[in-house]
Chimera marker file (.cmm) of the C-alpha trace (Angstrom):
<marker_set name="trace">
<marker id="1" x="11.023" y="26.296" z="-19.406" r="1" g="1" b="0" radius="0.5"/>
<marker id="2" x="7.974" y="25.029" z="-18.184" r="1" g="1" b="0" radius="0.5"/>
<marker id="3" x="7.238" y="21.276" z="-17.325" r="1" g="1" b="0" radius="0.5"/>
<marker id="4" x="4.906" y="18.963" z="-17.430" r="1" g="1" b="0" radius="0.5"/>
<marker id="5" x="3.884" y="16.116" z="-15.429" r="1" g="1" b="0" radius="0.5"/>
<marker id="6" x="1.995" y="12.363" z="-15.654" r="1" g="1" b="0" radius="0.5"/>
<marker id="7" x="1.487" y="10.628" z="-12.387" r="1" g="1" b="0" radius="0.5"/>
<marker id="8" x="0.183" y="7.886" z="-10.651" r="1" g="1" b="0" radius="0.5"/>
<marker id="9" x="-1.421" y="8.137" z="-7.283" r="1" g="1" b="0" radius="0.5"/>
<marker id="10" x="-2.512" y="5.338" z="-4.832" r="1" g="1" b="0" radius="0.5"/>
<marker id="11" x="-4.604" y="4.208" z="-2.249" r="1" g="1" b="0" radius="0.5"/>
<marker id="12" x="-2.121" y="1.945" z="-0.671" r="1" g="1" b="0" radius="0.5"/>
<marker id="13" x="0.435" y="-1.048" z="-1.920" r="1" g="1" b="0" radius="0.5"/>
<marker id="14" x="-1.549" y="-2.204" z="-4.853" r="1" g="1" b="0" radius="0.5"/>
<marker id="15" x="-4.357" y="-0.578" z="-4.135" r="1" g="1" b="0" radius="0.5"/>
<marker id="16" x="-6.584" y="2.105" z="-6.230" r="1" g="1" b="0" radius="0.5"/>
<marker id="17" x="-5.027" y="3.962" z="-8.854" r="1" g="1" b="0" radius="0.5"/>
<marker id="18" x="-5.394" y="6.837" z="-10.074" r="1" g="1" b="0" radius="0.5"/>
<marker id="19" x="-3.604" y="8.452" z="-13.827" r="1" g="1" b="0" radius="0.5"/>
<marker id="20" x="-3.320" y="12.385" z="-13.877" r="1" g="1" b="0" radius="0.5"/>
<marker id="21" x="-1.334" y="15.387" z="-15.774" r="1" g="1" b="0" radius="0.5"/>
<marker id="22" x="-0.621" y="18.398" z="-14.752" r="1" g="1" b="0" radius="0.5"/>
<marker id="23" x="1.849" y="21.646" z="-14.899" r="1" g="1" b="0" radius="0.5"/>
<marker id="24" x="2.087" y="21.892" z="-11.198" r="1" g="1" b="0" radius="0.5"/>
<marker id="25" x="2.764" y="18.718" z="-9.747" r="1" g="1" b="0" radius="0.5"/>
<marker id="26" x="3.272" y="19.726" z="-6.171" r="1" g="1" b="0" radius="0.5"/>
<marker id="27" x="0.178" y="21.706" z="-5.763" r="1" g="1" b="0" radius="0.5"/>
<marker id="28" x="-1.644" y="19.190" z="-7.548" r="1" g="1" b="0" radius="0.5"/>
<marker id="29" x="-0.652" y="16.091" z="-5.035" r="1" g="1" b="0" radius="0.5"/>
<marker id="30" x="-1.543" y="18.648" z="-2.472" r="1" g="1" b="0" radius="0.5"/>
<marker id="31" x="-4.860" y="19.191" z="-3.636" r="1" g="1" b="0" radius="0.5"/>
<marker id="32" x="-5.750" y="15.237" z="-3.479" r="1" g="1" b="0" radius="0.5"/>
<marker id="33" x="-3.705" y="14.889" z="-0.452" r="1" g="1" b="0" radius="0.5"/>
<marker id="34" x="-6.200" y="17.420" z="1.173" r="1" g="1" b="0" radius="0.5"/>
<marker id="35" x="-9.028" y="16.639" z="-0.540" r="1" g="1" b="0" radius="0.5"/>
<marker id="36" x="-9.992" y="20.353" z="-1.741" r="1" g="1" b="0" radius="0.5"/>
<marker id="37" x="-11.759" y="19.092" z="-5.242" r="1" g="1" b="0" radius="0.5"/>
<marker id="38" x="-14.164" y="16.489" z="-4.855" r="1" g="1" b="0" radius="0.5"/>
<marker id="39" x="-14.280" y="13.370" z="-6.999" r="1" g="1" b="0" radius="0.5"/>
<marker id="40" x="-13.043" y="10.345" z="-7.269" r="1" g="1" b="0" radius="0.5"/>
<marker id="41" x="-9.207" y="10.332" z="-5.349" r="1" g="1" b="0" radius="0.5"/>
<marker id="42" x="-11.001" y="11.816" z="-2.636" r="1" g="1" b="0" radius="0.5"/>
<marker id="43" x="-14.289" y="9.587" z="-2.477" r="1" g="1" b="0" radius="0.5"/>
<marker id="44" x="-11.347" y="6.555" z="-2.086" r="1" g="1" b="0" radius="0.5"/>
<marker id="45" x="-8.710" y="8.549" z="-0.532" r="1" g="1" b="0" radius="0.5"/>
<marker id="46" x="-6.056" y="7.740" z="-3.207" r="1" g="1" b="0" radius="0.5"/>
<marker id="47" x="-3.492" y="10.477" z="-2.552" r="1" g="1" b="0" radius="0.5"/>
<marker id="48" x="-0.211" y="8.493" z="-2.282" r="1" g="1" b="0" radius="0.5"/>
<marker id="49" x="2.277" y="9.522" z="-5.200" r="1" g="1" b="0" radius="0.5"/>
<marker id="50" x="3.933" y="6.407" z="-6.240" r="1" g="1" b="0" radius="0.5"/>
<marker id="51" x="4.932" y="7.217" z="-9.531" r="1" g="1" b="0" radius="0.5"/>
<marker id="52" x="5.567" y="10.109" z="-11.829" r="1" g="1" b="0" radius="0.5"/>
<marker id="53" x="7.591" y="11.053" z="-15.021" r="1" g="1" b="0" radius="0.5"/>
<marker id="54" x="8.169" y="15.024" z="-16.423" r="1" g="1" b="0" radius="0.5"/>
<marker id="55" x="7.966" y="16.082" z="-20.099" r="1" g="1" b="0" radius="0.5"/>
<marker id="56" x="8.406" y="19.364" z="-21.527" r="1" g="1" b="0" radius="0.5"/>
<marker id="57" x="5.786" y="19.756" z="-23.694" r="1" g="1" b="0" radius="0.5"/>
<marker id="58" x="1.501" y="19.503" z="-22.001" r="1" g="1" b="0" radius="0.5"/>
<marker id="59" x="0.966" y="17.528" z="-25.255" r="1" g="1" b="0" radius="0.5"/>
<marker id="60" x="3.345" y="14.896" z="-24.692" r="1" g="1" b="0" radius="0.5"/>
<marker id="61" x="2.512" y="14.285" z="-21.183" r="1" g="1" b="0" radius="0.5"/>
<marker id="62" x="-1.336" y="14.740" z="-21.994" r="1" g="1" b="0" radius="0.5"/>
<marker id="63" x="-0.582" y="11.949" z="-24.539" r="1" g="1" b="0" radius="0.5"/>
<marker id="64" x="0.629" y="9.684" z="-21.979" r="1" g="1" b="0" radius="0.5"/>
<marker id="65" x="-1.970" y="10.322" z="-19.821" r="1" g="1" b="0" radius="0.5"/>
<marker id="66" x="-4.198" y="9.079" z="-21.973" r="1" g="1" b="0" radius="0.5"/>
<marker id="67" x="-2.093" y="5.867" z="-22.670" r="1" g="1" b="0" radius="0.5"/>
<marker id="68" x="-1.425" y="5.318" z="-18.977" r="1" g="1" b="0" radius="0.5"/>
<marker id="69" x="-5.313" y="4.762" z="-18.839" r="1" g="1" b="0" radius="0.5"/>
<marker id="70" x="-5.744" y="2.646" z="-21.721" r="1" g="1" b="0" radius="0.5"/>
<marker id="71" x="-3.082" y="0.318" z="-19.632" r="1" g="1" b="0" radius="0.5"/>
<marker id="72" x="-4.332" y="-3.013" z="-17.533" r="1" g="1" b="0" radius="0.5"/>
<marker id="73" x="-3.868" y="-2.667" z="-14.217" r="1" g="1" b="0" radius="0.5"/>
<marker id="74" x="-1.064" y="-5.240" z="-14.019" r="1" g="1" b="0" radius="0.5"/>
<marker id="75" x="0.837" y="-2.750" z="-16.010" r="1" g="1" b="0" radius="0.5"/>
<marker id="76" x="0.541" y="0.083" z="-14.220" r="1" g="1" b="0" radius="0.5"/>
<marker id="77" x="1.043" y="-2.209" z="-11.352" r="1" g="1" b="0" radius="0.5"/>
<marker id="78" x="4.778" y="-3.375" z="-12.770" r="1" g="1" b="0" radius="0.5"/>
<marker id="79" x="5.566" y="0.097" z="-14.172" r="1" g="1" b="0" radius="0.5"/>
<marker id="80" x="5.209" y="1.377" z="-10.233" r="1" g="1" b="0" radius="0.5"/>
<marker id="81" x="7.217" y="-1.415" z="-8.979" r="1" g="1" b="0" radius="0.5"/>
<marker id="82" x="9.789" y="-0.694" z="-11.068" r="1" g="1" b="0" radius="0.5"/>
<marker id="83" x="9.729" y="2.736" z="-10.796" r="1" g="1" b="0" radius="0.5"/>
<marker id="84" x="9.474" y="2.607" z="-7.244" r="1" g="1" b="0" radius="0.5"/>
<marker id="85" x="9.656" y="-0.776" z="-5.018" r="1" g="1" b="0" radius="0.5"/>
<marker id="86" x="8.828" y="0.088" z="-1.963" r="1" g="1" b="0" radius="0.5"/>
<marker id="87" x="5.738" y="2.197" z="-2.999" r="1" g="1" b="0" radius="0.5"/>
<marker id="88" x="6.696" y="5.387" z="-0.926" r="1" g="1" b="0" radius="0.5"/>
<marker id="89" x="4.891" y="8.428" z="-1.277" r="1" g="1" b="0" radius="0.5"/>
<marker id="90" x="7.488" y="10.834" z="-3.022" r="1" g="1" b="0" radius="0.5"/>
<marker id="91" x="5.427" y="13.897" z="-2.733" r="1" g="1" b="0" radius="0.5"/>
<marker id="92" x="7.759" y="14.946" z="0.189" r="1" g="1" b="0" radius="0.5"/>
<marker id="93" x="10.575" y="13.939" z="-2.439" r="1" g="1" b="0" radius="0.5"/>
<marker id="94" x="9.444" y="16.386" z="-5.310" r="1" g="1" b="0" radius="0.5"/>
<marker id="95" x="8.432" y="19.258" z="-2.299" r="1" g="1" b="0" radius="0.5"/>
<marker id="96" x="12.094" y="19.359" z="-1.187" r="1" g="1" b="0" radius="0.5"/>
<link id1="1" id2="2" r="1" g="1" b="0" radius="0.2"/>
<link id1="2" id2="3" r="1" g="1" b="0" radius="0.2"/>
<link id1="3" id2="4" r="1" g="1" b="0" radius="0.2"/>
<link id1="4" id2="5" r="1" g="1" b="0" radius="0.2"/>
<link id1="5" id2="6" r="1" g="1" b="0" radius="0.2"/>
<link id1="6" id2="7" r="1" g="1" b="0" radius="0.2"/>
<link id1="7" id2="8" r="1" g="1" b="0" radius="0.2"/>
<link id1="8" id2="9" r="1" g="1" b="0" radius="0.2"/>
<link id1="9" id2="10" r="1" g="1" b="0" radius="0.2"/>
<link id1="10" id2="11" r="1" g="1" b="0" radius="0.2"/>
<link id1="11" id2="12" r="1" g="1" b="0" radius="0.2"/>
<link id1="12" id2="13" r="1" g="1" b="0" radius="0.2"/>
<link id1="13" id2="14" r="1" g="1" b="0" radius="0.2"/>
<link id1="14" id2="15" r="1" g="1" b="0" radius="0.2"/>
<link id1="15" id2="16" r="1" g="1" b="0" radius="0.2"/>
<link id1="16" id2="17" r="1" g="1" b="0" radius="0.2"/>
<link id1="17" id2="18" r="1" g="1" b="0" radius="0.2"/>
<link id1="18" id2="19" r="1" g="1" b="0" radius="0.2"/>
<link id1="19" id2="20" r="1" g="1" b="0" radius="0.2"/>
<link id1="20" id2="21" r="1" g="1" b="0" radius="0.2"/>
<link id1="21" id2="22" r="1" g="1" b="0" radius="0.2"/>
<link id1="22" id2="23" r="1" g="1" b="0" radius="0.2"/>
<link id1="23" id2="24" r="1" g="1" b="0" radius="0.2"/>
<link id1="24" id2="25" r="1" g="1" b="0" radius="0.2"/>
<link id1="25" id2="26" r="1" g="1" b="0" radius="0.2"/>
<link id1="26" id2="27" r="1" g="1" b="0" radius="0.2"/>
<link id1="27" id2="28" r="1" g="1" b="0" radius="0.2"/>
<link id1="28" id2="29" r="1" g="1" b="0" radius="0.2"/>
<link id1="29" id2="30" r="1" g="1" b="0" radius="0.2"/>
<link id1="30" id2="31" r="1" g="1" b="0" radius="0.2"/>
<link id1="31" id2="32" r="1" g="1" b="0" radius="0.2"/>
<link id1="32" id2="33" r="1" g="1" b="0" radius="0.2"/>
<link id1="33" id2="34" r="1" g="1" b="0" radius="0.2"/>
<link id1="34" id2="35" r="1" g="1" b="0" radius="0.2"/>
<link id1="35" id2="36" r="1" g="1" b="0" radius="0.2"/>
<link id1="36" id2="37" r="1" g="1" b="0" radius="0.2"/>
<link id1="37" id2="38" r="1" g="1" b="0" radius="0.2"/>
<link id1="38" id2="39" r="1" g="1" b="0" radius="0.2"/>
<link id1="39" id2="40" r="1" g="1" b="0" radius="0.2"/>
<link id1="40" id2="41" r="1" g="1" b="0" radius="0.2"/>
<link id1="41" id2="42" r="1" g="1" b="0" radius="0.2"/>
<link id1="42" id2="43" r="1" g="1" b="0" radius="0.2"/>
<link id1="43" id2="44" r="1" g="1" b="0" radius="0.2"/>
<link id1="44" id2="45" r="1" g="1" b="0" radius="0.2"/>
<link id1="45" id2="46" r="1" g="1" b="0" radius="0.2"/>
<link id1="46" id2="47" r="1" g="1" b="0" radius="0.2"/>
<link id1="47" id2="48" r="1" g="1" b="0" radius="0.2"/>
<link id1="48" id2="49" r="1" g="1" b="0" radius="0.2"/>
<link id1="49" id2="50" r="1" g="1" b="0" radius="0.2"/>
<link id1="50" id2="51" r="1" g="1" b="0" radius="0.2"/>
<link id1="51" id2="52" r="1" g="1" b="0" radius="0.2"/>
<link id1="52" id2="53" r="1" g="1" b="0" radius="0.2"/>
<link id1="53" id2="54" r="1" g="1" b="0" radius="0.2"/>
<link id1="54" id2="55" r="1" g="1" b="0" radius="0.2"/>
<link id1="55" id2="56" r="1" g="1" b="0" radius="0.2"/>
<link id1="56" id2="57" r="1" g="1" b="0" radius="0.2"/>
<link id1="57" id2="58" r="1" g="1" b="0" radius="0.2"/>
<link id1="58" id2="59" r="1" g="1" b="0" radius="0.2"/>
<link id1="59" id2="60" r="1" g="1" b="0" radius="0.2"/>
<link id1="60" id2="61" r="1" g="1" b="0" radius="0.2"/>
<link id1="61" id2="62" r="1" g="1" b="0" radius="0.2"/>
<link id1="62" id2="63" r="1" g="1" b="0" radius="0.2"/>
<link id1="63" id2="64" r="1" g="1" b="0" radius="0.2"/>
<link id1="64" id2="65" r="1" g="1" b="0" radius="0.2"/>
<link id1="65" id2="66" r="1" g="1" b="0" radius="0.2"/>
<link id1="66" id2="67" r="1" g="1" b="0" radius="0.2"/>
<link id1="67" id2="68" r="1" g="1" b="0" radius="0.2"/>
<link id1="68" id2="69" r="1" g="1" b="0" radius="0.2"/>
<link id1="69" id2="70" r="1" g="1" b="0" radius="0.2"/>
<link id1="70" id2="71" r="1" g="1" b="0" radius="0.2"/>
<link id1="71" id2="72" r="1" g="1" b="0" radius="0.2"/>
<link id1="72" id2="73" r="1" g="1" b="0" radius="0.2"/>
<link id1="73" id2="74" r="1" g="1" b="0" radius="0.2"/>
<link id1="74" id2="75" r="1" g="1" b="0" radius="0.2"/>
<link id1="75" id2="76" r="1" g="1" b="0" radius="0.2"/>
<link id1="76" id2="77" r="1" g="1" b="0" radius="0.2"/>
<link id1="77" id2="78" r="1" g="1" b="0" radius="0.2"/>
<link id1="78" id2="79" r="1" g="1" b="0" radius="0.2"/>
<link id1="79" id2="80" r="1" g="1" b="0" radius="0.2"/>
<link id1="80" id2="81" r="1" g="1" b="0" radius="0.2"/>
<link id1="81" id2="82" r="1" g="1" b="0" radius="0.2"/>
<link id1="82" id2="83" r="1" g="1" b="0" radius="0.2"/>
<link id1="83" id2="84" r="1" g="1" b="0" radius="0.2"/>
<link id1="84" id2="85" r="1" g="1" b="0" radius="0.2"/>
<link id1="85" id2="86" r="1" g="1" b="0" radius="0.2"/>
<link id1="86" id2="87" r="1" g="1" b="0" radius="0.2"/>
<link id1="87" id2="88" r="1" g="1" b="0" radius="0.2"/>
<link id1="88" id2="89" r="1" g="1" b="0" radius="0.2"/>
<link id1="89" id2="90" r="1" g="1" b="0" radius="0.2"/>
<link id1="90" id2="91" r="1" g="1" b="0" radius="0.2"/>
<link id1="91" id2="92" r="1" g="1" b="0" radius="0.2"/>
<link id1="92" id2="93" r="1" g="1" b="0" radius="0.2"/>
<link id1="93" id2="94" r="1" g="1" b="0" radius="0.2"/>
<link id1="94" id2="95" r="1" g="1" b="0" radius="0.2"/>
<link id1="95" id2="96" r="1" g="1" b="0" radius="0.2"/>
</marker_set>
């Protein structure tokens, strides 16, 4: 079964976010990691993965895409600190 992916990627400890979904959450970190498509993660080099949940349908994690971005920062900011303290990257995490 295929799944599906919402993240959260950042600059630093409380620094920029950024709110993504995609089927292919490895190669998709990689791609801001490395910079390949240009835009906005790269322009501010926010390529950490801090935070990410899986669904099993693209709708439902397209869904909470879209809610992740309607969120103030202070919640993303609590959901990521919950989620993960320390604010390690844990793209080496989901590569293993």
């Amino acid at each position: 079964m295929k799944e599906y992916y919402v993240y959260i990627l950042s600059s630093q400890k409380n620094g920029t976010l950024y709110v993504g979904s995609t089927g292919d959450l490895v190669r998709r970190v990689w791609e801001h990691k490395n910079k390949v498509i240009p835009g906005f993660t790269a322009e501010y080099n926010v390529n950490l993965l801090v935070y990410y949940e899986m669904h099993e349908l693209y709708v439902e994690a397209a869904r909470r895409e879209k809610r992740f971005k309607n969120w103030c920062r202070k919640w993303k900011l609590n959901l990521i600190e919950e989620f993960n303290p320390t604010w390690r990257d844990l793209y080496q995490e989901i590569c293993s």
